[in-house]
KEKE-3310 file (N, C-alpha, C; in steps of 0.2 Angstrom, whole numbers, plus 5000, padded with zeros to 4 digits):
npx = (5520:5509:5511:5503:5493:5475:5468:5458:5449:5433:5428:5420:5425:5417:5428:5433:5439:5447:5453:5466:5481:5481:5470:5469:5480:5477:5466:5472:5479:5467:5462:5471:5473:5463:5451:5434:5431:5424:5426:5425:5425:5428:5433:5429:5435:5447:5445:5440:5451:5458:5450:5451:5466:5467:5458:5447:5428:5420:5413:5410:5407:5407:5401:5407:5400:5388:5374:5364:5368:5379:5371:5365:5375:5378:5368:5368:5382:5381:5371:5380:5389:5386:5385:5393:5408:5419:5422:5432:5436:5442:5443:5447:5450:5462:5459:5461:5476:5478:5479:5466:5459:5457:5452:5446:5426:5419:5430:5432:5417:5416:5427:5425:5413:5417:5426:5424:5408:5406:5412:5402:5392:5394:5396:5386:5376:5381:5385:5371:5368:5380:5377:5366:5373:5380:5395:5408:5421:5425:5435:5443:5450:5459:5472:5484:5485:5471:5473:5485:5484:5488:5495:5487:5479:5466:5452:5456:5462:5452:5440:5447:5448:5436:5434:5440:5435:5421:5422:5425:5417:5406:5413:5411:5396:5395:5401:5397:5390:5396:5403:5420:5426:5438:5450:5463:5477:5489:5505:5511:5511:5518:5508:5497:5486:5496:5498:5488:5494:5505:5524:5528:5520:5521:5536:5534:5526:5535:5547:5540:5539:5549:5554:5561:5557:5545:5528:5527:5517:5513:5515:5505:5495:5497:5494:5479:5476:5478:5469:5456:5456:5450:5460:5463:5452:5451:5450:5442:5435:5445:5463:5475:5491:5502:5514:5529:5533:5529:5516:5512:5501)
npy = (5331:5324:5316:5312:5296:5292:5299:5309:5299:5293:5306:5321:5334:5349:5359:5376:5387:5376:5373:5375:5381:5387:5378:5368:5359:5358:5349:5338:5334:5330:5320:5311:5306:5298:5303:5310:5323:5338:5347:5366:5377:5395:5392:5383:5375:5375:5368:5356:5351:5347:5340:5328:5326:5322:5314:5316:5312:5322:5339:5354:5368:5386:5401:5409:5420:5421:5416:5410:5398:5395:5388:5378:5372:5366:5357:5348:5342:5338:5329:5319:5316:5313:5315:5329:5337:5346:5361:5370:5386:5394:5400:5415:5434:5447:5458:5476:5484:5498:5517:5521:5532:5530:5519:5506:5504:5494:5484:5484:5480:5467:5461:5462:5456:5441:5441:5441:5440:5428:5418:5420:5416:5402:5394:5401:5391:5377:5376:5371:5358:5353:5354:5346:5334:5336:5339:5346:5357:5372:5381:5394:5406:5418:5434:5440:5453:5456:5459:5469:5474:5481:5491:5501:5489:5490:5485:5469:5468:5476:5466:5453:5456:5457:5442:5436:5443:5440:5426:5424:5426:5417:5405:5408:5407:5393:5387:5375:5366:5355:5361:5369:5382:5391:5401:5405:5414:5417:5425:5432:5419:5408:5404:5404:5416:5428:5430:5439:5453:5467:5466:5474:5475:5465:5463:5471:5463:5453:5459:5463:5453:5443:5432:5434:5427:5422:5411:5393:5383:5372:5374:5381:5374:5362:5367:5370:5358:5353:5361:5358:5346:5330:5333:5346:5354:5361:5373:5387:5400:5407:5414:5404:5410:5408:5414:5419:5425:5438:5442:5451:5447)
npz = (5523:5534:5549:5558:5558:5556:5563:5560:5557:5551:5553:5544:5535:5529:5516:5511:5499:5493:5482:5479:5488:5507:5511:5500:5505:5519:5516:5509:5520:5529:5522:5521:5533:5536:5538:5527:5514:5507:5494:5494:5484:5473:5459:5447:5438:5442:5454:5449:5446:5457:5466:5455:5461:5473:5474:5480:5484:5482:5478:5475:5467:5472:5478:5491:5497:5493:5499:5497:5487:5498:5507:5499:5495:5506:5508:5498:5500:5513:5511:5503:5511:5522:5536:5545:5554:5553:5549:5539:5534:5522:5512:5502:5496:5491:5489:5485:5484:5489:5495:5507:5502:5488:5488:5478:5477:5471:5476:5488:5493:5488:5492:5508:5506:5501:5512:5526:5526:5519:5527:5541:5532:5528:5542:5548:5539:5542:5557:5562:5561:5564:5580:5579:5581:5593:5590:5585:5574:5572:5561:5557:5544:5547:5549:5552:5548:5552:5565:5567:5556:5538:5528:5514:5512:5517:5516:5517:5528:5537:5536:5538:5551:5555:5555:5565:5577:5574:5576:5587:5595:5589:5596:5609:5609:5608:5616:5627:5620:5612:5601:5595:5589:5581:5577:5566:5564:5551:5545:5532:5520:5507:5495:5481:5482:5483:5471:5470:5473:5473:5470:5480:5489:5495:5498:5512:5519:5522:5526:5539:5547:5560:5560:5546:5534:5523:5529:5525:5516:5522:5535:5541:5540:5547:5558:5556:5556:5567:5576:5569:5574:5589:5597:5601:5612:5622:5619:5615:5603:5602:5594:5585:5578:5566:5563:5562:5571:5573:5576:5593:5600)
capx = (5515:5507:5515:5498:5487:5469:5468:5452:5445:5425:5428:5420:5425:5421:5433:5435:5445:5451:5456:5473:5483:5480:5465:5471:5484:5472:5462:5476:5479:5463:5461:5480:5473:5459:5444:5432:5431:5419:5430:5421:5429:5424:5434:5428:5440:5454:5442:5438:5458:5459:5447:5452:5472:5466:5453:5441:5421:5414:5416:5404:5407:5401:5403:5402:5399:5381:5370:5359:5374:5381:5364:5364:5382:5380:5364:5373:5388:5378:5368:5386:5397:5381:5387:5398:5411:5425:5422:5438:5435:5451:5441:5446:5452:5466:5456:5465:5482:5479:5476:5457:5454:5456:5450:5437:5420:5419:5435:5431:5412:5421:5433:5422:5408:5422:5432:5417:5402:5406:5414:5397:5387:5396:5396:5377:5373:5384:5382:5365:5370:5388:5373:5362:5377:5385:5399:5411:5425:5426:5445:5441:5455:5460:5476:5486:5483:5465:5477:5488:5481:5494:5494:5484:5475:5462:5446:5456:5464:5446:5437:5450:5446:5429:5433:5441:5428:5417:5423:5427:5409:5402:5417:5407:5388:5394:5404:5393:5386:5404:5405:5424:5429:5445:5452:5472:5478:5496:5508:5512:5514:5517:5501:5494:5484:5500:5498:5485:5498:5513:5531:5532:5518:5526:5539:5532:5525:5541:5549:5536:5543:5555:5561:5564:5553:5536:5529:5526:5507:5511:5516:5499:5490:5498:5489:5473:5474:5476:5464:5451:5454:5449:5465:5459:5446:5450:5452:5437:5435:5454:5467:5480:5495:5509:5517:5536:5535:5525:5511:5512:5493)
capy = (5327:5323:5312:5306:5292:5288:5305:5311:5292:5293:5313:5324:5340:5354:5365:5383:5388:5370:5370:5379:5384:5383:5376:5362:5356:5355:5344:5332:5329:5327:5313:5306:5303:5296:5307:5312:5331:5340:5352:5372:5384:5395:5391:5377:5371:5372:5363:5348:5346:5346:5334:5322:5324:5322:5308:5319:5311:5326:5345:5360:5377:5388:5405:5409:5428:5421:5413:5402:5396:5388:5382:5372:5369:5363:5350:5342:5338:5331:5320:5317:5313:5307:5321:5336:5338:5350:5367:5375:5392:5398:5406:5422:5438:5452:5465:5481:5488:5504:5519:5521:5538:5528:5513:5506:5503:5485:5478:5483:5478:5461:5461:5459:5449:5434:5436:5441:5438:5419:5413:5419:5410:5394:5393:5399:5385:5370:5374:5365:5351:5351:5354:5339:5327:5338:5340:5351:5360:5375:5384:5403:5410:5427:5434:5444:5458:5458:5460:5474:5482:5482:5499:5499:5484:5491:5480:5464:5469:5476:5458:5449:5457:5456:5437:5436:5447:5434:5420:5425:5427:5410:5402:5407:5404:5386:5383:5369:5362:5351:5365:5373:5387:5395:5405:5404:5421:5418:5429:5429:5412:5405:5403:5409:5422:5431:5435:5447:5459:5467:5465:5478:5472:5457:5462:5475:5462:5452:5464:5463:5445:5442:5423:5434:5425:5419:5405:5390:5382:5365:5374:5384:5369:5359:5371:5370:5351:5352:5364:5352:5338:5331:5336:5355:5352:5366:5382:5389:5407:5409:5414:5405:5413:5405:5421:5418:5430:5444:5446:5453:5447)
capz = (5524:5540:5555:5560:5553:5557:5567:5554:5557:5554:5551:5538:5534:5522:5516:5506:5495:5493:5475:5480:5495:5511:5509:5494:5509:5523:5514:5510:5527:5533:5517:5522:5540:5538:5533:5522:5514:5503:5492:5490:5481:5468:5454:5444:5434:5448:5458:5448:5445:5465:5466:5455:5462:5480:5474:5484:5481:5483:5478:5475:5464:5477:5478:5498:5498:5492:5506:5494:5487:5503:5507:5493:5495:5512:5507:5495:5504:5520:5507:5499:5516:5529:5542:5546:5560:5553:5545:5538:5530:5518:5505:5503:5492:5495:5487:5478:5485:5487:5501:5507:5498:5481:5487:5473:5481:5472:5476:5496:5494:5486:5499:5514:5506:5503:5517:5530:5527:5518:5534:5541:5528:5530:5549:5550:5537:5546:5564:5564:5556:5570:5584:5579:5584:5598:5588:5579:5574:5566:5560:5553:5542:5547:5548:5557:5547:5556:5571:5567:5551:5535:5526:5510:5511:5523:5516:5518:5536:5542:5535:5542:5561:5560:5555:5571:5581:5573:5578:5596:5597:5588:5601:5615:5610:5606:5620:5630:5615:5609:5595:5594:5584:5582:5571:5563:5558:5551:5543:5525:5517:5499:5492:5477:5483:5482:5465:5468:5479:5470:5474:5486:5496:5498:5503:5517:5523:5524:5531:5547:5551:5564:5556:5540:5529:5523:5529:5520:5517:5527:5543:5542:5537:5551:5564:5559:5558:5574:5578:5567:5578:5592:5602:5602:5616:5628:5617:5610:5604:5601:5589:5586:5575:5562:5560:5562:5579:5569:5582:5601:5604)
cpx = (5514:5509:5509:5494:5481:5464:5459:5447:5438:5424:5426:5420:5421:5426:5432:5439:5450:5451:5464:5475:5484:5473:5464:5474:5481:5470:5466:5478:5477:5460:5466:5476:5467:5451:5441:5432:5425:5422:5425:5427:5426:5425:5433:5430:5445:5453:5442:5449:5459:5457:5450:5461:5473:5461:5450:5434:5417:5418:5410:5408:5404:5405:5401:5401:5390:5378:5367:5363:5377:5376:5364:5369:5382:5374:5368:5380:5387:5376:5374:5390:5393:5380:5392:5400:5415:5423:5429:5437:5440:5449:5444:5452:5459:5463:5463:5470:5483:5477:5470:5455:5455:5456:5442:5433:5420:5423:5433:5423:5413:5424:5430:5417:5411:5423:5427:5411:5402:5409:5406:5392:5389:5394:5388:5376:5376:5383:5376:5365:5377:5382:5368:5365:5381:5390:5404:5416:5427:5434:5442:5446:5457:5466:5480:5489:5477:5467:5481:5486:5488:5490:5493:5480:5470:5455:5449:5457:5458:5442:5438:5449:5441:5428:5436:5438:5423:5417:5426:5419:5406:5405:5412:5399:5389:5399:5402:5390:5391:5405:5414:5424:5433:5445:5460:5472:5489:5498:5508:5514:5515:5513:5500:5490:5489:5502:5494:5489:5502:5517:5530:5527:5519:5529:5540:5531:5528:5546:5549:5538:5550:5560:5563:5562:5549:5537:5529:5520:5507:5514:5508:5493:5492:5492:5482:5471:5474:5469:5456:5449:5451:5451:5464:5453:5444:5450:5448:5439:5441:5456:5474:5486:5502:5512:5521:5538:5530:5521:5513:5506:5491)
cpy = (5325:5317:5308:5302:5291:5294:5308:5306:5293:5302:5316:5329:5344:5358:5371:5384:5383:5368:5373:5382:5382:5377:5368:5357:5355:5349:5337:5330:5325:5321:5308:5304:5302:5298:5308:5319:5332:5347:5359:5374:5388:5395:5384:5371:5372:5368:5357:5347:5343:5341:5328:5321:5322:5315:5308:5316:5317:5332:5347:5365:5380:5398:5409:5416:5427:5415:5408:5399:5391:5385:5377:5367:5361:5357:5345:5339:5335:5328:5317:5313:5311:5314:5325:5339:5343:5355:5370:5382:5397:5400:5414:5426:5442:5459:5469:5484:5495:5508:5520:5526:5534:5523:5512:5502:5496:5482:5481:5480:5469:5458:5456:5454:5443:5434:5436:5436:5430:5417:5415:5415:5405:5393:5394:5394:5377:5370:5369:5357:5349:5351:5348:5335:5330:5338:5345:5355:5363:5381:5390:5403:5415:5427:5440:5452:5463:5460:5468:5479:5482:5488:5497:5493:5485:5487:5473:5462:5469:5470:5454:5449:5454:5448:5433:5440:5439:5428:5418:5424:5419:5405:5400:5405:5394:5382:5376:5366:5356:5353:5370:5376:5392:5397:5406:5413:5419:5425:5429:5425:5411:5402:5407:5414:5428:5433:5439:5454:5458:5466:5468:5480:5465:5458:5468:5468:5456:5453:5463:5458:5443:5438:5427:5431:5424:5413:5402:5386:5376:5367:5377:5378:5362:5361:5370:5365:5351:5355:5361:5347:5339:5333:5342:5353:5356:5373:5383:5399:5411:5409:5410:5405:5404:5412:5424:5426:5438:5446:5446:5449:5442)
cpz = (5532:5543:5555:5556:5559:5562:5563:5554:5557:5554:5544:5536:5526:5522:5511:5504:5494:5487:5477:5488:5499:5514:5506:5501:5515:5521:5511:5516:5529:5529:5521:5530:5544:5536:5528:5521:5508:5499:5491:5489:5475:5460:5450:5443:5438:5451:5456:5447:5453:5467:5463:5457:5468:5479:5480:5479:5478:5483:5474:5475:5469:5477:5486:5501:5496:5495:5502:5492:5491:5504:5505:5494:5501:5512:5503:5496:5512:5517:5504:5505:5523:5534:5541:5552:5558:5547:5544:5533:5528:5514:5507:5498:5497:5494:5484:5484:5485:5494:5501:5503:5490:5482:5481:5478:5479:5475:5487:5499:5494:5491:5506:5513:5505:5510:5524:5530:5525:5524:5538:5539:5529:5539:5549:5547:5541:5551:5565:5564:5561:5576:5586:5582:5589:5599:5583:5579:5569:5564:5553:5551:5542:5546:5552:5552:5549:5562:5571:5561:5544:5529:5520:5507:5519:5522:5519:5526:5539:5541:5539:5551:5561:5557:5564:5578:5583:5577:5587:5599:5598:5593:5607:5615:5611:5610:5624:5625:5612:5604:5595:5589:5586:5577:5569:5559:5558:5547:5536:5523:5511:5498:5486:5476:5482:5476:5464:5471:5471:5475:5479:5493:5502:5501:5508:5520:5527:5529:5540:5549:5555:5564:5549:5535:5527:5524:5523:5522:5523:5534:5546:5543:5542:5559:5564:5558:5566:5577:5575:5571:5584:5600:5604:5605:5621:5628:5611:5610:5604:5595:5589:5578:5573:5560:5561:5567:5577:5575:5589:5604:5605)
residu = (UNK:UNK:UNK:UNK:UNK:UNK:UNK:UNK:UNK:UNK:UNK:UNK:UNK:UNK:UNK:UNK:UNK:UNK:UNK:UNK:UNK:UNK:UNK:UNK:UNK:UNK:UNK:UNK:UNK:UNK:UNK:UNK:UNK:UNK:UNK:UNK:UNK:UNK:UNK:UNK:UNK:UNK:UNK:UNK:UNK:UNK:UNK:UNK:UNK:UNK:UNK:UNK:UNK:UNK:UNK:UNK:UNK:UNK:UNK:UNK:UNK:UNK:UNK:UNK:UNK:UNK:UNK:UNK:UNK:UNK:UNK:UNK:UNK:UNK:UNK:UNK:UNK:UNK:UNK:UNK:UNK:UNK:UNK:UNK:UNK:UNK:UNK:UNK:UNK:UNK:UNK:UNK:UNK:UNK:UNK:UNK:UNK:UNK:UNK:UNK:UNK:UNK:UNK:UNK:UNK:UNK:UNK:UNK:UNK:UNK:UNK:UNK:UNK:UNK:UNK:UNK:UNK:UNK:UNK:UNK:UNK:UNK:UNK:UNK:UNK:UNK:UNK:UNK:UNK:UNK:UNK:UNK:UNK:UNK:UNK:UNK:UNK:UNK:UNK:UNK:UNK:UNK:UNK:UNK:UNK:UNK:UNK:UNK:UNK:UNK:UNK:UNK:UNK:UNK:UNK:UNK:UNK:UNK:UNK:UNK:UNK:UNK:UNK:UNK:UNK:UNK:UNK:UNK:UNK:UNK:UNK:UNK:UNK:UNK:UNK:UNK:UNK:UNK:UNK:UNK:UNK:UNK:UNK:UNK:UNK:UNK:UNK:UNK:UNK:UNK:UNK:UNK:UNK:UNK:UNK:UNK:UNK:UNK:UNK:UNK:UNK:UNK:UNK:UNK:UNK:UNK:UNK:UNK:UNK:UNK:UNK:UNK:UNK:UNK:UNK:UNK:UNK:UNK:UNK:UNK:UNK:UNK:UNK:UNK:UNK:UNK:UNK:UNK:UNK:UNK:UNK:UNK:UNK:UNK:UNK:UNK:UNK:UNK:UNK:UNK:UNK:UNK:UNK:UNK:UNK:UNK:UNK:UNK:UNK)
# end
């Protein structure tokens, strides 16, 4: 649980993929310290439990690989929370385990329209809305698999860059406007996303860890409370890494 209180005061975020993960655990923070949140995710029934265990007001089934979808999403969570300071975008798949020549077409079309294109949907639809009040923070989830690339999961790894491309990019249009956006690429954590991988991707990519282990969701979920607040003021258009020595970059 989080050290700071009041940190979040008068802040409202959304979040994705906040029935589970790291996702779930952001958004306790930024309740615990003070904030309001607007739970997305696109499993329903996960969602409303998350909801009512967080005695979150406000959550929307949203599917963000579909633009009209966040649209929606993101009206009725400004008419729900007044305003929108804090984007966090943690939606996302692993896609299929396998090497590129029998990679399936959907699970890589799938792939990217979650983990890609919905962090673009969300962002185009809230920047305006972060623009109006000259304020904003936005926290991409990537992964340092967009970093280095992990064998047989080449939709998730190439998503994953181009959320990082991405977000080096939106960094810098919105630099002079009081908009940050970073992006967190950790290493493998314990999350439930990890039951779409088998064992022996797991432990590949345990392996690639220098501390010898997976994280854990509340050191990830530490970083990009930080990178939400107002304390992140000097570092746009950056990555920054939980990834127990993993990355060089």
């Amino acid at each position: 649980m989080s050290v700071f209180t009041g940190r979040f005061s008068g802040r409202n975020a959304i979040i994705t993929g906040a029935a589970s993960g790291l996702g779930l655990e952001v958004a306790r923070r930024i309740l615990a310290e003070g904030g309001q949140v607007a739970l997305w995710d696109l499993n329903a029934d996960a969602l409303s439990v998350a909801a009512k265990e967080l005695g979150a007001a406000h959550f929307c089934a949203v599917d963000v690989s579909d633009a009209d979808q966040v649209a929606a999403a993101t009206a009725s969570s400004v008419e729900a929370l007044g305003h929108l300071d804090i984007l966090v975008c943690s939606a996302g798949i692993t896609g299929a385990t396998v090497a590129v020549q029998d990679f399936p077409l959907d699970s890589w079309y799938r792939t990217v329209a979650i983990n890609l294109h919905g962090v673009f949907h969300c962002c185009r639809s809230v920047v305006p809305h972060m623009l109006t009040r000259g304020y904003g923070r936005i926290v991409n989830v990537a992964s340092v698999a967009g970093k280095e690339g992990n064998p047989n999961a080449s939709a998730y790894s190439a998503s994953k860059a181009g959320v990082i491309g991405f977000t080096k990019s939106l960094g810098k249009e919105l630099a002079m406007k009081g908009v940050i956006a970073n992006s967190l690429t950790p290493a493998t954590f314990e999350s439930p996303i990890l039951d779409q991988l088998p064992a022996s991707q797991i432990d590949y990519m345990r392996s690639r860890i220098p501390m010898g282990r997976l994280g854990f969701v509340n050191e990830s979920a530490a970083m990009v409370c930080f990178m939400a607040s107002e304390e992140c003021s000097f570092t746009t258009a950056s990555t920054f890494d939980t990834s127990g020595g993993r990355t060089t970059y």
